[in-house]
C-alpha positions as MATLAB code, in Angstrom:
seq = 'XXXXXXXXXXXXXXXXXXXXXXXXXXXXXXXXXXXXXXXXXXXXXXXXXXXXXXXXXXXXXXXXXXXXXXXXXXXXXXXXXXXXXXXXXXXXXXXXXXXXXXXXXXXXXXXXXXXXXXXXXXXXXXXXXXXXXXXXXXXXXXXXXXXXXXXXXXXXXXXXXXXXXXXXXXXXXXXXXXXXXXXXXXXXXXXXXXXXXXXXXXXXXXXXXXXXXXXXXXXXXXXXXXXXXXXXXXXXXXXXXXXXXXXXXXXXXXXXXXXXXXXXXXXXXXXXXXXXXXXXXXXXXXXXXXXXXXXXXXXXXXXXXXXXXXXXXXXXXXXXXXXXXXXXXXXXXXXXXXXXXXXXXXXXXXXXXXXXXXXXXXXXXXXXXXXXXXXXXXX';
ca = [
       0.000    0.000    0.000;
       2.927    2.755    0.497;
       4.486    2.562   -3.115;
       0.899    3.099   -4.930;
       2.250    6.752   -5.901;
       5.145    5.220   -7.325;
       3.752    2.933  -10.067;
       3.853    3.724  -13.856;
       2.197    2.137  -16.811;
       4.805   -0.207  -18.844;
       4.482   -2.203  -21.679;
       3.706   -5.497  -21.598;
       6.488   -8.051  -20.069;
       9.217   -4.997  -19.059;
      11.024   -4.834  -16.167;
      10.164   -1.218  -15.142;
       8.824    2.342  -16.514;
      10.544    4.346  -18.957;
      11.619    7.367  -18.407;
      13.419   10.311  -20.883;
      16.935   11.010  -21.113;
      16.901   14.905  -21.759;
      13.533   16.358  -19.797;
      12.396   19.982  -20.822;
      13.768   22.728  -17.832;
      10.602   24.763  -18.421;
       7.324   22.754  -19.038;
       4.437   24.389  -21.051;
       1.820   26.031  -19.259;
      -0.398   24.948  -21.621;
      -0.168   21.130  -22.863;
      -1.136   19.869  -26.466;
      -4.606   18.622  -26.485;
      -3.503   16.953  -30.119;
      -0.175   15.664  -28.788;
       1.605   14.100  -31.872;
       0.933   10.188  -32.510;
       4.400    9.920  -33.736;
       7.159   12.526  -32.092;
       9.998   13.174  -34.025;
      13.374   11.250  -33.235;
      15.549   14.154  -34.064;
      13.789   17.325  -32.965;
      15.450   20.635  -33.675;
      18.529   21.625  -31.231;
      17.788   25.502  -32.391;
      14.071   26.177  -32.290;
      12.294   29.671  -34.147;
      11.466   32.038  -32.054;
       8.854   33.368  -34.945;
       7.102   30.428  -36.470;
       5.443   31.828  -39.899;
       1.742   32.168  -39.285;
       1.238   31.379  -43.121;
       3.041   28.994  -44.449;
       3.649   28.689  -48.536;
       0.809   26.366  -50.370;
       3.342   25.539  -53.094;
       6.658   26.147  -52.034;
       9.859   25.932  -54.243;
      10.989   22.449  -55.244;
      14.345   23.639  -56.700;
      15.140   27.158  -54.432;
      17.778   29.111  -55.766;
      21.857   28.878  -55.293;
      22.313   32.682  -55.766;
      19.518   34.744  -54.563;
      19.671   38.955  -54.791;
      21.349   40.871  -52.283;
      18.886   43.538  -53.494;
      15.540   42.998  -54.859;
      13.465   45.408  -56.751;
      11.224   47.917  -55.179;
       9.208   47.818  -58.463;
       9.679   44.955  -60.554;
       7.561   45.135  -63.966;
       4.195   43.297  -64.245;
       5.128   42.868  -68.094;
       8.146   40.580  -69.710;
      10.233   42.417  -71.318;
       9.674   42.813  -75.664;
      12.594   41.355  -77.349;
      10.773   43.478  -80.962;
      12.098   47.084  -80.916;
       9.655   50.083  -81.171;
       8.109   50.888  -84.164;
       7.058   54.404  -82.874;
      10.246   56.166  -81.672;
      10.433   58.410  -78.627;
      10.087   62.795  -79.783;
      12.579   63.529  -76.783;
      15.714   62.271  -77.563;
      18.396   61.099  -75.082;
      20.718   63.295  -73.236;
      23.179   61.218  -73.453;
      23.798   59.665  -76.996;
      25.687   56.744  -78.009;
      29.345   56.747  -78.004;
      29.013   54.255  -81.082;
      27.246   55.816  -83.943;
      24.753   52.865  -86.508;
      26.208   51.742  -89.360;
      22.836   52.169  -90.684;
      22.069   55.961  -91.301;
      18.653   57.788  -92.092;
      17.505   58.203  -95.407;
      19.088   61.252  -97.010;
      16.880   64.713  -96.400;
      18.206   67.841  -96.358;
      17.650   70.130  -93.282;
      15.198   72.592  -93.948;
      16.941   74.946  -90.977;
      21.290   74.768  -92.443;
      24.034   75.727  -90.256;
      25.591   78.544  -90.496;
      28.757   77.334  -89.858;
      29.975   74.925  -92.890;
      30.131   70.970  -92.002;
      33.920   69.811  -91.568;
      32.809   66.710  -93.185;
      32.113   67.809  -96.511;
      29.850   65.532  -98.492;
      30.803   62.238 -100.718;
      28.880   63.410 -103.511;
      29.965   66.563 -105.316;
      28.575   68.789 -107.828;
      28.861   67.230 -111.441;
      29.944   70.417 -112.922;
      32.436   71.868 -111.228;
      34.175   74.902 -112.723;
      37.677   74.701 -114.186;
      39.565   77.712 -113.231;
      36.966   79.642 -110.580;
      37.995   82.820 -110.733;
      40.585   84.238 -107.648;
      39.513   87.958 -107.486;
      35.101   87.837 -107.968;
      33.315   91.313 -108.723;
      31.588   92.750 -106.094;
      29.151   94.543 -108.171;
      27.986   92.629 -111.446;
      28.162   94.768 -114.586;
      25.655   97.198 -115.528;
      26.529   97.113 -119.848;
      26.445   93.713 -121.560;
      29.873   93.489 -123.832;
      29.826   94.749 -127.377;
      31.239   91.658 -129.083;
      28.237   89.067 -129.534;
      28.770   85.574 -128.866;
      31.035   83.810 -131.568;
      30.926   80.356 -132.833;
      34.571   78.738 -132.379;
      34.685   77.774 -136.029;
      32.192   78.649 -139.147;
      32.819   76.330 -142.214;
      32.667   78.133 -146.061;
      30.141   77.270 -148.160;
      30.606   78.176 -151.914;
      29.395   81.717 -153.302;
      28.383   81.235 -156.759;
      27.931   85.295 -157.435;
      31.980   85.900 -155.860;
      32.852   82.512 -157.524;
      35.008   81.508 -154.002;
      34.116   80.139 -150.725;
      32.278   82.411 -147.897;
      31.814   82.258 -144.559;
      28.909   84.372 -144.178;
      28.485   84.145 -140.361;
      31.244   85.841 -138.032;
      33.281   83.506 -136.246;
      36.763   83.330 -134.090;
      38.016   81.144 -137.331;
      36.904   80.200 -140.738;
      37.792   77.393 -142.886;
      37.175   76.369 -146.696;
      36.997   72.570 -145.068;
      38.587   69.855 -146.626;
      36.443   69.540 -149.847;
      35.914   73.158 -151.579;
      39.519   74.136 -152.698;
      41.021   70.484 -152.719;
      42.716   69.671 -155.893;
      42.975   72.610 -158.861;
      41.216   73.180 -162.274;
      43.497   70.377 -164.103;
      42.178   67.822 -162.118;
      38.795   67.860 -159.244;
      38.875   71.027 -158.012;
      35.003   71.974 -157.098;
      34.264   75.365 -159.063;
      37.865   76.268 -160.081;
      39.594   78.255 -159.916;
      37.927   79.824 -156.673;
      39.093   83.721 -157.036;
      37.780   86.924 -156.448;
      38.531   88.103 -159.827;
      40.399   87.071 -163.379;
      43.618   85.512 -161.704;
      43.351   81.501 -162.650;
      44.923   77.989 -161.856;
      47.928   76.390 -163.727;
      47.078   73.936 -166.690;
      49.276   71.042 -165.435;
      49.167   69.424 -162.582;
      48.025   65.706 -161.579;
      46.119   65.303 -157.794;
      48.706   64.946 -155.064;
      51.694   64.575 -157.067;
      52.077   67.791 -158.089;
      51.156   71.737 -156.634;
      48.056   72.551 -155.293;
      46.140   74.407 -152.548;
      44.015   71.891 -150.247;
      42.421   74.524 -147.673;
      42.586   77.561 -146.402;
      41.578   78.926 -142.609;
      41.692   81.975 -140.758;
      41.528   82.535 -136.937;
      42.025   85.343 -134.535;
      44.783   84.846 -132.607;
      43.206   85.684 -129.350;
      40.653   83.102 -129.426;
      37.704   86.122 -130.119;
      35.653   86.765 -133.218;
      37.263   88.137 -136.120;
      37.381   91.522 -135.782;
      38.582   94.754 -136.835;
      42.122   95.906 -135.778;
      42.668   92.102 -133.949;
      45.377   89.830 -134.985;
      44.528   87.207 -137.294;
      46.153   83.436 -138.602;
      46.554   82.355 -142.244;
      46.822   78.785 -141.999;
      47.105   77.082 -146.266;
      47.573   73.564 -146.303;
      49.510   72.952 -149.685;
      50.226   69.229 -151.909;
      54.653   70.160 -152.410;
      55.731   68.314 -155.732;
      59.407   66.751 -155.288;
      61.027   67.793 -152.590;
      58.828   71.011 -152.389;
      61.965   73.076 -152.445;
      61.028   74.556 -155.794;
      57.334   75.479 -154.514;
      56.368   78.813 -152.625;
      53.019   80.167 -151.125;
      51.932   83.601 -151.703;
      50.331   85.287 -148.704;
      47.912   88.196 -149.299;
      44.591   89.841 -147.825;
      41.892   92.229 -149.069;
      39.926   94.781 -147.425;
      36.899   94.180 -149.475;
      35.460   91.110 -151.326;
      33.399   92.663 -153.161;
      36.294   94.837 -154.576;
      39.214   93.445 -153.928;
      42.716   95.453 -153.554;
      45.548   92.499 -152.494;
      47.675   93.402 -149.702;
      51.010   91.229 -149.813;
      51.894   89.903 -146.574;
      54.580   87.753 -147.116;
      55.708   84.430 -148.707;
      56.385   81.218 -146.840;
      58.421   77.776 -148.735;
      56.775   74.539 -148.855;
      59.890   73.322 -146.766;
      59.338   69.681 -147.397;
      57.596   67.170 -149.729;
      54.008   66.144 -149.637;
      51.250   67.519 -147.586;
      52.483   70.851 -145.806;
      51.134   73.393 -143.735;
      52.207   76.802 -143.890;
      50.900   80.276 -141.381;
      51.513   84.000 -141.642;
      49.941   86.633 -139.367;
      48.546   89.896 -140.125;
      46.079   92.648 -139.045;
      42.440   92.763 -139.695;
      41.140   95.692 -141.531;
      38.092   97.303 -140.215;
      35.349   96.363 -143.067;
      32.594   93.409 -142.970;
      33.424   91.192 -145.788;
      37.183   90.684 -146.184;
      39.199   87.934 -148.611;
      42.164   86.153 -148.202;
      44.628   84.544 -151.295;
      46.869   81.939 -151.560;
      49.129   81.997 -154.620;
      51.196   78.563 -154.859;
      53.518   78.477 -157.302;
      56.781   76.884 -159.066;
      59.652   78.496 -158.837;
      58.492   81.897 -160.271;
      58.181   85.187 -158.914;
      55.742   87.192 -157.008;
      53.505   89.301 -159.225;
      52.409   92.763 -158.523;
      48.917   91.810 -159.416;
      49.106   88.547 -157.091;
      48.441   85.745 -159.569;
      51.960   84.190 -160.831;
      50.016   82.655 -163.475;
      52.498   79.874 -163.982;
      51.676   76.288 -165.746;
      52.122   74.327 -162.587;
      50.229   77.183 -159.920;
      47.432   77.062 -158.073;
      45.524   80.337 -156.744;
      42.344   79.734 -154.205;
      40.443   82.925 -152.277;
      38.304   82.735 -148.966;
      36.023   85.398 -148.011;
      35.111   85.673 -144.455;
      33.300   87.987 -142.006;
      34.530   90.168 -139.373;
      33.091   92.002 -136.689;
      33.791   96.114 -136.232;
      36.349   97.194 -134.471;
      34.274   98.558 -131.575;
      34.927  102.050 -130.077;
      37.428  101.568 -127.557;
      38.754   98.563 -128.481;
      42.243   97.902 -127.642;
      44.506   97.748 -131.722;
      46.236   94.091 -131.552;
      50.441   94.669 -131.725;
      51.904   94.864 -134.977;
      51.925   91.120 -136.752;
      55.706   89.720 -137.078;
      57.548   90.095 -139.837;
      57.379   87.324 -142.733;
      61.818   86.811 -143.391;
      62.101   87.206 -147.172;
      62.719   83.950 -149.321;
      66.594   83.216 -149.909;
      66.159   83.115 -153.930;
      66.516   80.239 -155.652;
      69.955   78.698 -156.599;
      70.240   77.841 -160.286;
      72.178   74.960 -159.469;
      68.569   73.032 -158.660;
      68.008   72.959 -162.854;
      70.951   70.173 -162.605;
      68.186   68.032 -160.415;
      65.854   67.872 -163.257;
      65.579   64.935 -165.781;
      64.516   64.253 -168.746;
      61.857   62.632 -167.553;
      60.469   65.875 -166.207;
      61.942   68.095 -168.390;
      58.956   70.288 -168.785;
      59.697   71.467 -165.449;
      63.054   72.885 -166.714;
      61.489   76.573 -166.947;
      62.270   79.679 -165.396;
      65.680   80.247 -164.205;
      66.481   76.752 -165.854;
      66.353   75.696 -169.737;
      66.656   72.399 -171.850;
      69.707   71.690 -173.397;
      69.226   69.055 -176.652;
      72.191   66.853 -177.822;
      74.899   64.455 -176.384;
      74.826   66.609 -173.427;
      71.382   67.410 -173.214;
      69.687   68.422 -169.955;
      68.673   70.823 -167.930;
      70.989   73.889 -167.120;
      71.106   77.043 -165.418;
      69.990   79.893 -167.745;
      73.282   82.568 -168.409;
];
């Protein structure tokens, strides 16, 4: 009867009641009234001293290895577009890209330009540029347009039936009989031979290209205006040499009028080679509208007073051309240069002529018949 307080309930066939090894220091006021059925066999050494009053429904089966030190305040309800804007913002950024797109706008010009010039001038230039701009530019433009009309580099003759010789009718800085109008002479396909101003006519003889003619005949100012009164002016003949052309001389001369013509001698210029050669003088323009040049090509010979030579193997050819007036004011061109005279001929060239041209044996030469026929030096 004295140890009743001291019995405990034990299983079934033990030897005593068991007791636990580690009893709490501070029992709960308040016991479980759902004590567990099955008490855990390792229960926490460190409990929490705020339990969560809502646990997660669906926590995190794989929690993360690195979370944020700092989360955002304001994190975006949206994902984020990996499409760019079609629309793009009207206040651009304050602080533009350090790396420019290789991609630029479409090319349109400001409608408000700098007034300071780009120093990256553009990559596409103006397709006609200037040559020479000029160094010193007017300030003022000019109030009087300039008396000399516009002028046609080169005007091209056309045959005058009622002058009998090739015109240029328009004023020009040059004009030119062209290739066809005085090529050849009246012995073989000269067009409307003999081409001259007045009576003076072309030799008999003469086959194309082998022996003298006149193929054309141009005059130019030499300062690149319109021909003009009182400006400097360029006979250019280009002349068929026969042999050697050293027998052969060109004839220079000029005429105030056309209509009328008065020759003017100029000066006279040697073939100075065989074949096709081109001969130049220079001389003064007179101040009158329709002026004339002639060409007087001739063998060996003389110059005549009344410009034509006349001789069997010559050639004579005229161009008429228009000039401009002097102009009041106009500065007078300098005095042409002088054409040298012609060293005469040597008699000694008769020795160079053979039988078989012995028709050429004229002039300062004659034909010797006999055992020592040929041509000699006249005495």
């Amino acid at each position: 009867g004295e140890f009743a307080s001291l019995e405990t309930s034990s299983p079934f066939g033990s030897c005593g009641p068991v007791v636990t090894s580690s009893p709490t220091s501070s029992p709960s006021n308040f016991p479980t009234s759902s004590p567990t059925s099955k008490p855990t066999s390792a229960p926490s050494t460190t409990p929490t001293m705020f339990p969560t009053s809502a646990p997660t429904s669906t926590p995190s089966n794989s929690p993360s290895t690195s979370p944020t030190h700092a989360p955002t305040n304001a994190p975006t309800t949206s994902p984020p577009t990996d499409v760019p804007t079609s629309t793009p913002t009207t206040s651009p950024s304050t602080s533009p890209t350090g790396e420019p797109t290789n991609s630029p706008t479409a090319p349109v010009p400001t409608k408000n330009p700098t007034s300071s010039p780009t120093k990256f001038p553009t990559r596409q230039p103006t397709t006609s540029p200037t040559n020479s701009p000029t160094t010193s530019p007017t300030t003022s433009p000019t109030s009087q347009s300039t008396s000399l009309p516009p002028t046609p580099t080169l005007v091209v003759a056309t045959f005058d039936p009622s002058l009998g010789a090739p015109k240029c009718s328009t004023v020009g800085s040059s004009c030119t009989s062209g290739p066809q109008l005085l090529n050849g002479k009246v012995s073989n396909f000269e067009p409307n031979p003999p081409n001259s101003l007045d009576t003076c006519s072309d030799g008999s003889r003469g086959g194309y290209h082998s022996d003298e003619s006149i193929d054309e005949i141009k005059v130019s100012s030499v300062d690149g205006g319109p021909l003009r009164g009182g400006a400097m002016a360029e006979i250019e003949a280009k002349v068929w040499a026969w042999s050697n052309g050293s027998a052969d001389t060109a004839d220079f001369y000029y005429a105030a009028s056309a209509n009328a013509p008065v020759w003017e001698f100029i000066g006279s210029k040697g073939a100075g080679g065989p074949d096709l050669q081109t001969l130049k003088v220079q001389y003064s323009i007179p101040d009158s509208r329709l002026q004339a040049v002639r060409i007087n090509f001739r063998y060996l010979g003389s110059r005549k007073a009344s410009a034509c030579s006349g001789g069997t193997w010559d050639d004579v050819d005229d161009l008429v051309f228009s000039a401009a007036g002097a102009g009041a004011g106009a500065a007078s061109a300098a005095a042409p240069p002088s054409v040298p005279p012609l060293t005469p001929m040597d008699s000694s060239y008769c020795t160079t002529i053979d039988k078989f041209h012995k028709d050429r044996c004229v002039d300062i030469c004659r034909w010797k018949k006999g055992r020592k026929g040929g041509c000699y030096p006249k005495k």
